[in-house]
Backbone and ligand atoms as CSV (ligand in chain L), in Angstrom:
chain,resi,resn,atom,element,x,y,z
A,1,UNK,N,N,50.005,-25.672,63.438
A,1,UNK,CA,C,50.329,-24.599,62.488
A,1,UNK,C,C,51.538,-23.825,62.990
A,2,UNK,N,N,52.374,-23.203,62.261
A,2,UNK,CA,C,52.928,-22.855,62.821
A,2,UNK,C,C,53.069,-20.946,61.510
A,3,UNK,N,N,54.407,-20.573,62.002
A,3,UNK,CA,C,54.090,-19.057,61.259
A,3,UNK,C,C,56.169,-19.586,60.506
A,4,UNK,N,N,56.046,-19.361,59.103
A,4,UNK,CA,C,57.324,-19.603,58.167
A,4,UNK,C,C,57.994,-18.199,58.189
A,5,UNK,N,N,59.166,-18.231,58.090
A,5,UNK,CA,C,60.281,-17.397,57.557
A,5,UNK,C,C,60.166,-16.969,56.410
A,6,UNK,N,N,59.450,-15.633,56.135
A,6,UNK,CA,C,59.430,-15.049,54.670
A,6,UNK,C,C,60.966,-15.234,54.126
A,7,UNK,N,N,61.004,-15.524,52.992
A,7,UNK,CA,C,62.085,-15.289,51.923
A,7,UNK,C,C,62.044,-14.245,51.463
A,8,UNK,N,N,63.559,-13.113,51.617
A,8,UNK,CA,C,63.299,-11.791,50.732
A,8,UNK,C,C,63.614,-11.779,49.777
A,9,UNK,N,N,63.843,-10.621,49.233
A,9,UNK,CA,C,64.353,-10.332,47.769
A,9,UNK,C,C,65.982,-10.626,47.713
A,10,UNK,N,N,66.682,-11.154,46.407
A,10,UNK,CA,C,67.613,-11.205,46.757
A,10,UNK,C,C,68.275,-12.649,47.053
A,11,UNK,N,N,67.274,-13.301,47.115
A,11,UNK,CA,C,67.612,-14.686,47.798
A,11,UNK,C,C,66.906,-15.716,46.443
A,12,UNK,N,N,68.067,-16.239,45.869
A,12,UNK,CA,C,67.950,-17.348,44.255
A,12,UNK,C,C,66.160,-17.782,44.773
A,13,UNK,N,N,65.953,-18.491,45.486
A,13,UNK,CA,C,64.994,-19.015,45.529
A,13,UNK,C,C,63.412,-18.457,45.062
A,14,UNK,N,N,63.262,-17.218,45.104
A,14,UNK,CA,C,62.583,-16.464,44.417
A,14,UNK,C,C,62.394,-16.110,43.283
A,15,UNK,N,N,63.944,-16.519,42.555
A,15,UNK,CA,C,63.927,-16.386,40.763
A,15,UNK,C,C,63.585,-17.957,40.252
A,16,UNK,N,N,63.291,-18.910,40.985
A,16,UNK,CA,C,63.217,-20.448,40.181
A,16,UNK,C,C,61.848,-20.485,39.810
A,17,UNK,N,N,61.493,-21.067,38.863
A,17,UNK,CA,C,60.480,-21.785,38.497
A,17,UNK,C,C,59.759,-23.017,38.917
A,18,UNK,N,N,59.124,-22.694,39.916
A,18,UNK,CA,C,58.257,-23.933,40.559
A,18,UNK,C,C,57.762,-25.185,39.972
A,19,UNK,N,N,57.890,-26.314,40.720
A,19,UNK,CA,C,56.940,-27.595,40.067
A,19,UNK,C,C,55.773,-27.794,40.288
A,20,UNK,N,N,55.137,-28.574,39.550
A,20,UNK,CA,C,53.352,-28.642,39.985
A,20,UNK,C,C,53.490,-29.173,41.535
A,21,UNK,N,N,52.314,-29.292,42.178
A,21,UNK,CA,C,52.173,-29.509,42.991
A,21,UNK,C,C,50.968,-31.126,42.333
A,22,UNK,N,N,51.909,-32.382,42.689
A,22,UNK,CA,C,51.291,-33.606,42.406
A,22,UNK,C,C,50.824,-34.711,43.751
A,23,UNK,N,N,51.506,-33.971,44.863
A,23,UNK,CA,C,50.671,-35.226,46.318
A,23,UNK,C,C,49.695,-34.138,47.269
A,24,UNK,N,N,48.544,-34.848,47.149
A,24,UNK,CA,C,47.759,-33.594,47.781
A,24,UNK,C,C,47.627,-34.274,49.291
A,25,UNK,N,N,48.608,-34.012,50.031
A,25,UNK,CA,C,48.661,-34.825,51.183
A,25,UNK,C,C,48.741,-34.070,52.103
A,26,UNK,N,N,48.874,-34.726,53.598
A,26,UNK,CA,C,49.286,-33.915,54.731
A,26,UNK,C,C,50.073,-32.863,54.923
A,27,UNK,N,N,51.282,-33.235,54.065
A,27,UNK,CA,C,52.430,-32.178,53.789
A,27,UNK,C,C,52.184,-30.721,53.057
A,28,UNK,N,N,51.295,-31.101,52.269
A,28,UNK,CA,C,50.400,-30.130,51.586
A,28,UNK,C,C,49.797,-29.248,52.037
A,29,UNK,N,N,48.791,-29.825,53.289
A,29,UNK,CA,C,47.309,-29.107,54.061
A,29,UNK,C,C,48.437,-28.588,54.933
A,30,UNK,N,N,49.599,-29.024,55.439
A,30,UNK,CA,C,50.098,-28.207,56.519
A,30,UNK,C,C,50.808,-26.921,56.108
A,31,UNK,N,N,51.569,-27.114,54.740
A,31,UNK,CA,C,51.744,-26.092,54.191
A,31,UNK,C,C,51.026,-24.762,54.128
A,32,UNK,N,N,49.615,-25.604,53.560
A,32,UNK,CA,C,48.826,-24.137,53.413
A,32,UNK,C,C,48.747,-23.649,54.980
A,33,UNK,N,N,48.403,-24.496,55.806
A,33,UNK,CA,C,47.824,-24.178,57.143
A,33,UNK,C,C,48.804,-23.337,57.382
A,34,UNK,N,N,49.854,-23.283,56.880
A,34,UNK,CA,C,51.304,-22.812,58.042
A,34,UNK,C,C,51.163,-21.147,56.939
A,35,UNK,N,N,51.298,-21.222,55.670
A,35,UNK,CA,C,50.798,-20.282,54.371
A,35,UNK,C,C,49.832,-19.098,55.149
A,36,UNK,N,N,48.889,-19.546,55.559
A,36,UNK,CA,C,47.361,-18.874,55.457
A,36,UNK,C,C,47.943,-18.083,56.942
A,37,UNK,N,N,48.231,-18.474,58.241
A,37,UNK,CA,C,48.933,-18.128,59.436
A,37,UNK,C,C,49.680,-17.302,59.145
A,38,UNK,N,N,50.967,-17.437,58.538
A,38,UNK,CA,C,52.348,-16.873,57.838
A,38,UNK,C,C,51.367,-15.262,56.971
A,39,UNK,N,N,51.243,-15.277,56.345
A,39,UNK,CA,C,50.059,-14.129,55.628
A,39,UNK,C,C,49.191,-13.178,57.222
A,40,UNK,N,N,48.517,-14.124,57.602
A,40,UNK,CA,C,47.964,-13.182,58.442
A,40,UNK,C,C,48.860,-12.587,59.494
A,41,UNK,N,N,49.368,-13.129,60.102
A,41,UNK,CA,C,50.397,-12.246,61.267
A,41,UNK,C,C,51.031,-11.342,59.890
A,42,UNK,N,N,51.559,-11.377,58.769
A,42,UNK,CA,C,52.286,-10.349,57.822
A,42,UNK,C,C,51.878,-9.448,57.443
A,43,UNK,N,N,50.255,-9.421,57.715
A,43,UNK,CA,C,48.842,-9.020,57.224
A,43,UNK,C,C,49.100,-8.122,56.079
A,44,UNK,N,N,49.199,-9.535,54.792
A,44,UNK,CA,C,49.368,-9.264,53.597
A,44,UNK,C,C,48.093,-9.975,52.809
A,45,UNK,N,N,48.055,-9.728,51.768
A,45,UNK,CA,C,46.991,-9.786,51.060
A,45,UNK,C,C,47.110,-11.541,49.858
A,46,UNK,N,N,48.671,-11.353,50.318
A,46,UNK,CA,C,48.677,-13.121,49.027
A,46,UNK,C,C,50.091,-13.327,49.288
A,47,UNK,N,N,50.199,-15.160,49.463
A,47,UNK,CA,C,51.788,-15.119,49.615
A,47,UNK,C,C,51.627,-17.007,48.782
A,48,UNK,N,N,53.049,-16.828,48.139
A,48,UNK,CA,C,52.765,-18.138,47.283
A,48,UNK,C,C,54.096,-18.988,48.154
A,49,UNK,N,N,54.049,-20.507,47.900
A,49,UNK,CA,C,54.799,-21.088,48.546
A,49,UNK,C,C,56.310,-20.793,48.523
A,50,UNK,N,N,57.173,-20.712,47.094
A,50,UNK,CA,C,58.594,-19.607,47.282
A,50,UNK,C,C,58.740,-19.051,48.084
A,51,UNK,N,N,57.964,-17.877,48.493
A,51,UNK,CA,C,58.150,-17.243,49.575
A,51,UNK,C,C,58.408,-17.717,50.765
A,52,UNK,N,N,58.186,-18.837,51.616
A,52,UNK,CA,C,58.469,-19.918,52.544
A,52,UNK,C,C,59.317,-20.566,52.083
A,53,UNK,N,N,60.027,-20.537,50.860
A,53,UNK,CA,C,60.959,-21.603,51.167
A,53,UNK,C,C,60.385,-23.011,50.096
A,54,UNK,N,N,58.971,-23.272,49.609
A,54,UNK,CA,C,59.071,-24.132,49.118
A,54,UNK,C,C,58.493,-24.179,47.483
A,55,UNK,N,N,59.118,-24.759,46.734
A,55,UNK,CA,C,59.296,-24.620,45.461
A,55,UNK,C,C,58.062,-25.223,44.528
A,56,UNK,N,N,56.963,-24.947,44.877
A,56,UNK,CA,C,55.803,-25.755,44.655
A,56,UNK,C,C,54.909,-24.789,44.293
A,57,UNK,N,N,53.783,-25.210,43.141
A,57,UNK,CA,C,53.207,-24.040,42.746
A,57,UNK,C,C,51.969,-24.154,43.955
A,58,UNK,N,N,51.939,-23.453,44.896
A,58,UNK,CA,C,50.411,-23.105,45.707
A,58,UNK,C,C,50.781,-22.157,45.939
A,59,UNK,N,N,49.961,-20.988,46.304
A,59,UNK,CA,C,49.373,-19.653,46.931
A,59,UNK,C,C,48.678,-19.492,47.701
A,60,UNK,N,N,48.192,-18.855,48.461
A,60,UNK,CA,C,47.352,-18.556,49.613
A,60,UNK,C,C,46.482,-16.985,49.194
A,61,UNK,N,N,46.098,-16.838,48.506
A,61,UNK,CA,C,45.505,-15.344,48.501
A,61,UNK,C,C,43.812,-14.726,49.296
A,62,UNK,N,N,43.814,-13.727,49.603
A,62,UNK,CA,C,43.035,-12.733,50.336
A,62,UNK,C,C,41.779,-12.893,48.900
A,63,UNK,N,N,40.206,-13.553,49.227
A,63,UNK,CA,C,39.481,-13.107,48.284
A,63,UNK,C,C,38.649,-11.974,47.938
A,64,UNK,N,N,37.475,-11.845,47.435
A,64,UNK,CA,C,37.265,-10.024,47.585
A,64,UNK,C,C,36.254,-10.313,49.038
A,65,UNK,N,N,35.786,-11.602,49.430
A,65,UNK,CA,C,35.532,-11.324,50.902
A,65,UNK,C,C,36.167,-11.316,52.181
A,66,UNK,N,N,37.479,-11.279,51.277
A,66,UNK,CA,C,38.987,-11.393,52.279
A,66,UNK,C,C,38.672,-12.820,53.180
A,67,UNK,N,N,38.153,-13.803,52.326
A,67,UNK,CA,C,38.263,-15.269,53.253
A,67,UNK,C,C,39.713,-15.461,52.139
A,68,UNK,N,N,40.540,-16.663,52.812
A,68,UNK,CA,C,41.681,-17.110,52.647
A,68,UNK,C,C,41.144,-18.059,51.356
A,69,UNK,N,N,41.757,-17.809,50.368
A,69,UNK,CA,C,41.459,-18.827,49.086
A,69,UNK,C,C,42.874,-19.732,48.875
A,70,UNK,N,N,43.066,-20.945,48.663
A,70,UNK,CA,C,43.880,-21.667,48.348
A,70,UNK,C,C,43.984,-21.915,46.726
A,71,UNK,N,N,45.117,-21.968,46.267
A,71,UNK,CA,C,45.039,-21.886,44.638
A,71,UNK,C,C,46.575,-23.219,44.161
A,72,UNK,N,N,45.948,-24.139,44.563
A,72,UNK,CA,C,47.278,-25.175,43.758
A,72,UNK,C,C,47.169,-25.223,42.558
A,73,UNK,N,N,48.843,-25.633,41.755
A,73,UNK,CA,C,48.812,-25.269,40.373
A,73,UNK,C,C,47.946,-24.647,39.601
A,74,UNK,N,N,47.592,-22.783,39.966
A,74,UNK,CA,C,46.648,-22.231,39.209
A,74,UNK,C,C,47.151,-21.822,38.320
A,75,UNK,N,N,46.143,-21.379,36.983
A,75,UNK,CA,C,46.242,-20.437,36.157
A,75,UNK,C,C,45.593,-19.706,35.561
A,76,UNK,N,N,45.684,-18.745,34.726
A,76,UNK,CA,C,44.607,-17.784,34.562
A,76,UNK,C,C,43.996,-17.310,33.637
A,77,UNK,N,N,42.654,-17.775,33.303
A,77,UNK,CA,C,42.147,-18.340,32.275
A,77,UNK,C,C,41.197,-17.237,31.589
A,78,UNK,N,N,41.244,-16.164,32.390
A,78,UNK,CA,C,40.562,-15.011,31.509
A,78,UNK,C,C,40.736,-13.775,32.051
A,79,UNK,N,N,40.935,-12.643,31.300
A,79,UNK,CA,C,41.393,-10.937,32.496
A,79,UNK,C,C,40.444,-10.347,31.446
A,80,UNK,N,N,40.170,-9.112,32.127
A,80,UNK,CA,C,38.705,-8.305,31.776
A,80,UNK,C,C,39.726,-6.605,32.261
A,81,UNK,N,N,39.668,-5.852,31.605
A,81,UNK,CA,C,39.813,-4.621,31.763
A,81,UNK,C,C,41.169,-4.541,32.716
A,82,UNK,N,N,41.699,-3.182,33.138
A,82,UNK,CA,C,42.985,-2.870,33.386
A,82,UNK,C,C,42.682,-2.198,34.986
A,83,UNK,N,N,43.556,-1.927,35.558
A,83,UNK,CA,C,43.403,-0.981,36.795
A,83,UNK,C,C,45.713,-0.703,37.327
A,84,UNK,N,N,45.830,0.550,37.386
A,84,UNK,CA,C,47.082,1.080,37.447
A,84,UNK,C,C,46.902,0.770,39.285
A,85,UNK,N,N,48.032,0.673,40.014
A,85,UNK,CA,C,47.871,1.072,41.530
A,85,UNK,C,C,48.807,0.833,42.378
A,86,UNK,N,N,49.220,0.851,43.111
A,86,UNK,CA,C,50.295,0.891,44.262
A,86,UNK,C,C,50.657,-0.885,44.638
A,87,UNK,N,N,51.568,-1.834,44.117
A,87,UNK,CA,C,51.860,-2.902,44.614
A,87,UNK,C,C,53.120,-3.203,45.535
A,88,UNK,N,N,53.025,-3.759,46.208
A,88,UNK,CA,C,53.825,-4.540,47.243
A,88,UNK,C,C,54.133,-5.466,47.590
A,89,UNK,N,N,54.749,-6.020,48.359
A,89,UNK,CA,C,55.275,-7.680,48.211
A,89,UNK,C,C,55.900,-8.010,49.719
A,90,UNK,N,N,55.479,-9.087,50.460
A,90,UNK,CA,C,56.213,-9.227,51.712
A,90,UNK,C,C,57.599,-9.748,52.013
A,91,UNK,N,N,58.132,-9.940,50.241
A,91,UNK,CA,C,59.444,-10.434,50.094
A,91,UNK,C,C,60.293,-9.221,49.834
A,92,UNK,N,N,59.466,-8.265,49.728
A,92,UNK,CA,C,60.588,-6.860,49.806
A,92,UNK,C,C,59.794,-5.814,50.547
A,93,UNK,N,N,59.571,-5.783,51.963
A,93,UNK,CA,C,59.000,-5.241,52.712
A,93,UNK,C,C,59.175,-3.591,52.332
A,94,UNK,N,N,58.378,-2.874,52.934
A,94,UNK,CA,C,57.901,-1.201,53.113
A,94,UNK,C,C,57.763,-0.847,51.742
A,95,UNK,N,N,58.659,-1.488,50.700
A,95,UNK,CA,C,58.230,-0.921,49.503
A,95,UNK,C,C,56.929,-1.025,48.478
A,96,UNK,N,N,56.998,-0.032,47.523
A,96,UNK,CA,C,55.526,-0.008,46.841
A,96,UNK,C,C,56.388,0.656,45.700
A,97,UNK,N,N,55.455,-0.215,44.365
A,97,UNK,CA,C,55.593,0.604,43.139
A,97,UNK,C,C,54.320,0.420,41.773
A,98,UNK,N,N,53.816,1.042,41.098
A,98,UNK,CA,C,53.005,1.505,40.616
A,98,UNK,C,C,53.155,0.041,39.051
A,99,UNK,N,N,52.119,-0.808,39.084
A,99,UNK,CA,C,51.980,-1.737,38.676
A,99,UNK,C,C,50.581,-1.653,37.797
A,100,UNK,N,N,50.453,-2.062,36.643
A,100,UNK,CA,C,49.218,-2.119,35.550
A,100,UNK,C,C,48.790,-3.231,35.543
A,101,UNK,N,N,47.584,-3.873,36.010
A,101,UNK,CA,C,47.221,-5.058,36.085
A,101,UNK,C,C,45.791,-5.264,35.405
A,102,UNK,N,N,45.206,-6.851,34.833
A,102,UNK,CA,C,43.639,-6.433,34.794
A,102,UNK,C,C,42.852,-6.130,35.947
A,103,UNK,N,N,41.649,-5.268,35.565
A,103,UNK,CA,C,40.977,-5.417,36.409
A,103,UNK,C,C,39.966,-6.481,37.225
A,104,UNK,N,N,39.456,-7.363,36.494
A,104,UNK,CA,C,39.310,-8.569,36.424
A,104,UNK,C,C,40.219,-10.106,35.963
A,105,UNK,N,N,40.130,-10.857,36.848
A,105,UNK,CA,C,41.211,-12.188,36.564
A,105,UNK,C,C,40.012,-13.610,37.247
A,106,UNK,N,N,39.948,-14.226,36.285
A,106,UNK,CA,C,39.446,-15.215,36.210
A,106,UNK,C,C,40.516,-16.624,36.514
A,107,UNK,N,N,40.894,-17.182,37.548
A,107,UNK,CA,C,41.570,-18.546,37.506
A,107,UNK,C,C,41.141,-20.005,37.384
A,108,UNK,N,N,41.636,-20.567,37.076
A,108,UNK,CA,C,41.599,-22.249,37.351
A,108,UNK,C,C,42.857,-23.137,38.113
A,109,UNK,N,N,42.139,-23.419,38.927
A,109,UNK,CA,C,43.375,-24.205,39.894
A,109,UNK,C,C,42.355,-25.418,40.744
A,110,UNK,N,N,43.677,-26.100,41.533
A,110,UNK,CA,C,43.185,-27.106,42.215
A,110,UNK,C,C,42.924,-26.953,43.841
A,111,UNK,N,N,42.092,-27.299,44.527
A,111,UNK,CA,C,41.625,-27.733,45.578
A,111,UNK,C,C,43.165,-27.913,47.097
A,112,UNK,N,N,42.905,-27.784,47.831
A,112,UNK,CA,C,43.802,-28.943,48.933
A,112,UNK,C,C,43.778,-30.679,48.607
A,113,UNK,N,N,42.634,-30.772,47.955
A,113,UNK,CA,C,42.278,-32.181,48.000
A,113,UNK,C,C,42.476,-32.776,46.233
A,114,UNK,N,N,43.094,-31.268,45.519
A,114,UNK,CA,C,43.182,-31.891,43.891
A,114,UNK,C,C,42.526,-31.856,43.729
A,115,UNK,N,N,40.952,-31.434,43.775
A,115,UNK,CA,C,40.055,-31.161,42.668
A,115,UNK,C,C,39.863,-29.515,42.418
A,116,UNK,N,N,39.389,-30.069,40.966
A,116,UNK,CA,C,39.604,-28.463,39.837
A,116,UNK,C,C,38.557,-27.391,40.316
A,117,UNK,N,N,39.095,-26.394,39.882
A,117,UNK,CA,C,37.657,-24.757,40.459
A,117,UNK,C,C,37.840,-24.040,40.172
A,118,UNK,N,N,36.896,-22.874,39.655
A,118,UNK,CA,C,37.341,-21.511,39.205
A,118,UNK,C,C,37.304,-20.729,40.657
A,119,UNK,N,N,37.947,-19.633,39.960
A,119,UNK,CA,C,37.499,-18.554,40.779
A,119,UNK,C,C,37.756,-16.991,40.412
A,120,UNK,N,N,37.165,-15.856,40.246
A,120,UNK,CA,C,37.234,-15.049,39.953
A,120,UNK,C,C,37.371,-13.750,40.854
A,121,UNK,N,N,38.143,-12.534,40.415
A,121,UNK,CA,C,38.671,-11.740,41.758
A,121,UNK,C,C,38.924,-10.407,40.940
A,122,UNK,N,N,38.388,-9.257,41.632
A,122,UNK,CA,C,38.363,-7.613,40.770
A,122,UNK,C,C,39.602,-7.291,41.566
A,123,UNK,N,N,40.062,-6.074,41.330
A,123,UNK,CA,C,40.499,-5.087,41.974
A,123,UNK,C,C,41.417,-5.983,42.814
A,124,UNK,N,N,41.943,-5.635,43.644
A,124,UNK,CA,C,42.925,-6.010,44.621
A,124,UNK,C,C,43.219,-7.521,44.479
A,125,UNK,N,N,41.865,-8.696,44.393
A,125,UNK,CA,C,41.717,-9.711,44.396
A,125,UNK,C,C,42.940,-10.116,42.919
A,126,UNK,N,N,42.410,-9.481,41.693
A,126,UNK,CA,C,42.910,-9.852,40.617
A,126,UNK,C,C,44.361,-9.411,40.398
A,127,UNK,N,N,44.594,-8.070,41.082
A,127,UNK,CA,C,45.852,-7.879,41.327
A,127,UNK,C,C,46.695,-8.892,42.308
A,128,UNK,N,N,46.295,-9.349,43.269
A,128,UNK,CA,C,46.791,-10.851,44.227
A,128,UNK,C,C,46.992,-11.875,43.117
A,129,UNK,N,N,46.118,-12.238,42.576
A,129,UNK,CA,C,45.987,-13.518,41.597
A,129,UNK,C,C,47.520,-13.140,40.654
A,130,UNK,N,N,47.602,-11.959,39.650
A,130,UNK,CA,C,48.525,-11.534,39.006
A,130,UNK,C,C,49.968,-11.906,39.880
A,131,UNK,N,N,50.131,-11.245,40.701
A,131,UNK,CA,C,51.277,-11.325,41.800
A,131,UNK,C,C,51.776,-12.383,42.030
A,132,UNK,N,N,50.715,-13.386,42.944
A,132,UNK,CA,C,51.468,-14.771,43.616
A,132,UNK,C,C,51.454,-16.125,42.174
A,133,UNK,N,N,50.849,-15.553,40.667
A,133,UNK,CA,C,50.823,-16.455,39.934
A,133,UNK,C,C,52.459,-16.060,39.425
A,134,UNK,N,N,53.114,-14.851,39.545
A,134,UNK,CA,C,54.189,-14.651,39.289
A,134,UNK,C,C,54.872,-15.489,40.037
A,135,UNK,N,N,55.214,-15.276,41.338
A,135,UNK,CA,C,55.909,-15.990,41.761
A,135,UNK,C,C,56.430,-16.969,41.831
A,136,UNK,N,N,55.557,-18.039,41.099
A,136,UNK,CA,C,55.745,-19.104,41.006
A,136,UNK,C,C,56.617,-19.529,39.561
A,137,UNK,N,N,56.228,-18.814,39.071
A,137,UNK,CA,C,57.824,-18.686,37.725
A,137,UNK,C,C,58.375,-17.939,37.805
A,138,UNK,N,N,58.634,-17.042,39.565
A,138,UNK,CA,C,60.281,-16.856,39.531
A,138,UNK,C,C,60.118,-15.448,39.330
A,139,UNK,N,N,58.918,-14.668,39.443
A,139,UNK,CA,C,58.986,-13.224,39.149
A,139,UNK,C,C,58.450,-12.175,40.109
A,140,UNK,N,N,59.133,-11.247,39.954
A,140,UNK,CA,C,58.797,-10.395,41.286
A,140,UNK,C,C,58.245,-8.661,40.488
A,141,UNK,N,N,57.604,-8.373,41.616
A,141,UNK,CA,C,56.251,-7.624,40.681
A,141,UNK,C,C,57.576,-6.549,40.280
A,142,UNK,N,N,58.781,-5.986,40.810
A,142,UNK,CA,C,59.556,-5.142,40.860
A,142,UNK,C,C,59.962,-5.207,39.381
A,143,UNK,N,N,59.837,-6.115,38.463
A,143,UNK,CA,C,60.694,-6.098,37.199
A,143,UNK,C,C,59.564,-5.147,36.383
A,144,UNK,N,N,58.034,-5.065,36.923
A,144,UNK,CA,C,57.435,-4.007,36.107
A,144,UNK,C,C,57.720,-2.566,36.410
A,145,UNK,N,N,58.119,-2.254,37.613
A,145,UNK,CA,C,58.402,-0.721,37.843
A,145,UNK,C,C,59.400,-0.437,37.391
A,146,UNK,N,N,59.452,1.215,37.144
A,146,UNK,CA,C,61.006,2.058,37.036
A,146,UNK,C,C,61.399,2.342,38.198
A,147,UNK,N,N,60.533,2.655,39.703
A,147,UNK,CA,C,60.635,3.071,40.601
A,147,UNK,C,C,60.309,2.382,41.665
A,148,UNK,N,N,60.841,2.204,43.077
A,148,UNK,CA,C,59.708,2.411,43.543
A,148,UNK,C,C,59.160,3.514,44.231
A,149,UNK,N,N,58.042,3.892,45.094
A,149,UNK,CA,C,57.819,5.202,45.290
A,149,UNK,C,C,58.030,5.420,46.707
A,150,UNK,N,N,58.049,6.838,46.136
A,150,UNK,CA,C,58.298,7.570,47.492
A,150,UNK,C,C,57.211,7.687,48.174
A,151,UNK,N,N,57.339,7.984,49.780
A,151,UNK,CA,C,56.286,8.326,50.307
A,151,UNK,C,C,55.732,8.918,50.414
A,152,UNK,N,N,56.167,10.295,49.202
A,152,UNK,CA,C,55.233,10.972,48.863
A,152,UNK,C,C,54.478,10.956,47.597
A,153,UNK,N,N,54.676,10.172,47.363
A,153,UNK,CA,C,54.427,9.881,46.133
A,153,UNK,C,C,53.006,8.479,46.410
A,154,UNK,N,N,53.269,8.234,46.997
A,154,UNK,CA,C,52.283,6.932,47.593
A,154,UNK,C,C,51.401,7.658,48.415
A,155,UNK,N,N,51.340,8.721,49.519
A,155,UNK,CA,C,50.824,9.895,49.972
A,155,UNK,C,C,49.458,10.305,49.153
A,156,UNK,N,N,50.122,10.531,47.920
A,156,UNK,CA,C,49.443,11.643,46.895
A,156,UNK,C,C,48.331,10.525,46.426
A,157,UNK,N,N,48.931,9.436,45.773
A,157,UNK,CA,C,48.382,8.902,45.167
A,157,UNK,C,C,46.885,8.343,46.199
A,158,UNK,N,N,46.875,8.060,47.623
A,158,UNK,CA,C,45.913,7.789,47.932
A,158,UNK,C,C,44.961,8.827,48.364
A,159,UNK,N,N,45.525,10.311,48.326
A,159,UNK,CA,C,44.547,11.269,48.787
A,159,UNK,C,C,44.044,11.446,47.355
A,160,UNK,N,N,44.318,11.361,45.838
A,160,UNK,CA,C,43.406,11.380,45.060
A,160,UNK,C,C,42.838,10.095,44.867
A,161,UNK,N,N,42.832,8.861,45.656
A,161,UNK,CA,C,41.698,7.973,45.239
A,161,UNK,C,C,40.741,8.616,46.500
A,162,UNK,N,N,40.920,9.188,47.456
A,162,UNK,CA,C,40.031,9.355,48.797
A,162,UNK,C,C,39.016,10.638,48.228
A,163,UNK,N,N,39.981,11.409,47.380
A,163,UNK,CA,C,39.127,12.445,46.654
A,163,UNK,C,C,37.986,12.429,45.571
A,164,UNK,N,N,38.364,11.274,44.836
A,164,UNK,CA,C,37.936,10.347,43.127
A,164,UNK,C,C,36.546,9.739,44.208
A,165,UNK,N,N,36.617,9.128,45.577
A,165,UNK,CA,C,35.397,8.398,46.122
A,165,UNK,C,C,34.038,9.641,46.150
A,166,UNK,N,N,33.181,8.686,46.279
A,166,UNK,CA,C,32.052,9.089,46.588
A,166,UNK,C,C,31.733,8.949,47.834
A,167,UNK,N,N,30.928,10.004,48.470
A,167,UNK,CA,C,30.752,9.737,49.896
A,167,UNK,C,C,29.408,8.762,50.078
A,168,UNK,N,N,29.301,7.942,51.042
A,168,UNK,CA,C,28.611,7.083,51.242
A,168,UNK,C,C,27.054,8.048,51.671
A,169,UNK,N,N,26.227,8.079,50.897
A,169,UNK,CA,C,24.650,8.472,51.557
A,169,UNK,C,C,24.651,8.596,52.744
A,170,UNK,N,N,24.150,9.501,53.662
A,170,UNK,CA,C,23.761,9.574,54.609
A,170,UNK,C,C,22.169,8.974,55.275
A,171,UNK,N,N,22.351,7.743,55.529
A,171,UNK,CA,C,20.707,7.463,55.404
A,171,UNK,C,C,19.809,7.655,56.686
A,172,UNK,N,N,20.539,8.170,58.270
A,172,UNK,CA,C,19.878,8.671,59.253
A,172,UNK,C,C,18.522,7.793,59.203
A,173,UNK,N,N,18.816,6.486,59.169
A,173,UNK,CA,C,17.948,5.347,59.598
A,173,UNK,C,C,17.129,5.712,60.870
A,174,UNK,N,N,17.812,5.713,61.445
A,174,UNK,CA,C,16.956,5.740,63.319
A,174,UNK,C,C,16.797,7.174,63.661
A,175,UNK,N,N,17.323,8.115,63.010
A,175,UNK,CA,C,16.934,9.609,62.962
A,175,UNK,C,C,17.414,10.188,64.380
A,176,UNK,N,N,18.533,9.877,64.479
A,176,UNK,CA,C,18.967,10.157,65.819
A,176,UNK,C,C,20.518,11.228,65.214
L,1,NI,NI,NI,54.852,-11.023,46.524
């Protein structure tokens, strides 16, 4: 395995439109292997093959049990409700801008090995799915913002989700 050279913003290769992915071979499994590595040292949440450099529709995304999901030629076959929130991208590092996504995303894609599977992902998950399915026709989440934000502005926005939470029960199990 080894760890790939993110591609940033800015660089053609990020605006093309990917081909299916048709040999599910060695070249393939090492990809992801090198994908799934490449993501974690970036410790990002989803990175699709463009981003490395190769022009092929696979992704690597974070699931909601944050195990590594593989998604060749996916697509997305059903969205359920909305959620507004802070997105980012490891092809245009430190920045963040305020993105409308569903809240639920339902996909269909293929295996390492080419066979078919759903899979379904809320919140962050479905926002990943949205993201790295962009990428692969060439789109970067930046064409939905006016902005991106400031850090105070990104600041704010997470001390009212920390405020909006509920505090977790206190359940003093062992009464200590
Ligand atoms: Ni991205």
């Amino acid at each position: 395995m080894a760890i790939r050279k993110i591609v940033l913003q800015g660089d053609d290769i990020l605006t093309k439109v990917c081909k299916p992915v048709t040999k599910f071979d060695q070249k393939l499994h090492e990809l992801l292997d090198d994908m799934k590595e490449t993501l974690e040292q970036a410790n990002g949440a989803g990175l699709a093959a463009p981003q490395v450099g190769i022009l092929r529709r696979a992704v690597v995304v974070l699931d909601d049990e944050d195990d590594f999901l593989e998604l060749i030629n996916p697509e997305i076959i059903a969205t359920e409700g909305e959620q507004c929130g802070p997105e980012g991208c490891l092809s245009v590092p430190g920045k963040y801008g305020m993105v409308t996504r569903p809240y639920r995303v339902r996909v269909r894609a293929q295996d390492r090995n080419g066979d078919w599977f759903e899979a379904e992902g809320e919140e962050l998950t479905a926002r990943c799915f949205c993201h790295e399915l962009e990428h692969l026709d060439g789109h970067l989440y930046t064409e939905h913002i006016d902005h991106f934000l400031t850090e105070e502005e990104l600041m704010a926005y997470y001390q009212e989700e920390e405020e909006g939470m509920e505090l977790p029960e206190e359940t003093g199990e062992d009464g200590q």
